[in-house]
N, C-alpha and C positions, 0 to 999 in steps of 0.2 A: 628436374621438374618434380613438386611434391605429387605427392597421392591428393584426391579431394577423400572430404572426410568419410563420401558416403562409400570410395574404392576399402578404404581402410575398414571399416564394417563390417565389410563384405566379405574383404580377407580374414579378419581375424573372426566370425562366424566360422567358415569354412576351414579353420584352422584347428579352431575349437571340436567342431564336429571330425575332423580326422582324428584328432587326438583319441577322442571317446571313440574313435569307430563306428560313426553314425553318418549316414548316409543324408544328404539332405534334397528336400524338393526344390523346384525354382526359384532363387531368391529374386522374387517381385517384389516391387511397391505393397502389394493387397498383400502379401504372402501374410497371416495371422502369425505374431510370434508364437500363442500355445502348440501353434501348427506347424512350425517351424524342426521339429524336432530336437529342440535345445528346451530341455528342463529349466528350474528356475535357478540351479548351481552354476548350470552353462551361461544363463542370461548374468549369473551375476561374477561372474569368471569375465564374460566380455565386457560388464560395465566396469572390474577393477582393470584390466589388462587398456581400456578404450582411455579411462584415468590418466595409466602412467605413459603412456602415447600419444598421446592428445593434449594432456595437461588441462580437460574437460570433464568435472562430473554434473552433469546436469539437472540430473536430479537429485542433487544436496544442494546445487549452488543457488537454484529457484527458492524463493517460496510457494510458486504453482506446488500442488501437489496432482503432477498430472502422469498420469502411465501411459505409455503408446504399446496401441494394441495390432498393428501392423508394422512391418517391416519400414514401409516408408514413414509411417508417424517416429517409429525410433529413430531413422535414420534425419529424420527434419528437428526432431530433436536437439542433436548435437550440431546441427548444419547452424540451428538459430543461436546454442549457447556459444558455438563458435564464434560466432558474427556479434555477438553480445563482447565476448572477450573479448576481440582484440579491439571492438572500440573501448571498452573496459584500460585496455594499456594503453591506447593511445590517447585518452585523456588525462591519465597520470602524468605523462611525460612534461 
């Protein structure tokens, strides 16, 4: 059974914060990413690593130009380019 995108996320935040040796708070929906204790290197370490994992960048693949500012805005983020993709492939087919 796969991971959902938002399990993936979650992991690799928390992965990221080991790496750096940073301890993190709860990760909720409301959690504020600046709050988050992931810098802007970390946030953009998890959007390349979320890339080649995912085969998702959301925010180049949009022309929104929109930033989530909570945990769950980022994580519905990739939930919708998700859900954009693969109907994306399955109309190619």
């Amino acid at each position: 059974m796969s991971m959902s995108i938002k399990s993936i996320i979650i992991s690799e935040i928390q992965r990221i914060a080991a790496d750096e040796g940073k301890s993190l708070p709860s990760l909720t929906d409301e959690l504020v990413l600046l709050e988050s204790g992931l810098d802007s290197l970390a946030i953009a370490i998890l959007v390349a690593r979320l890339e080649e994992m995912l085969n998702l960048d959301p925010f180049t693949d949009s022309d929104d130009i929109y930033y989530p500012v909570t945990l769950g805005d980022f994580i519905a983020v990739y939930e919708q380019a998700g859900k954009s993709h693969q109907l994306d492939s399955q109309s190619s087919r």
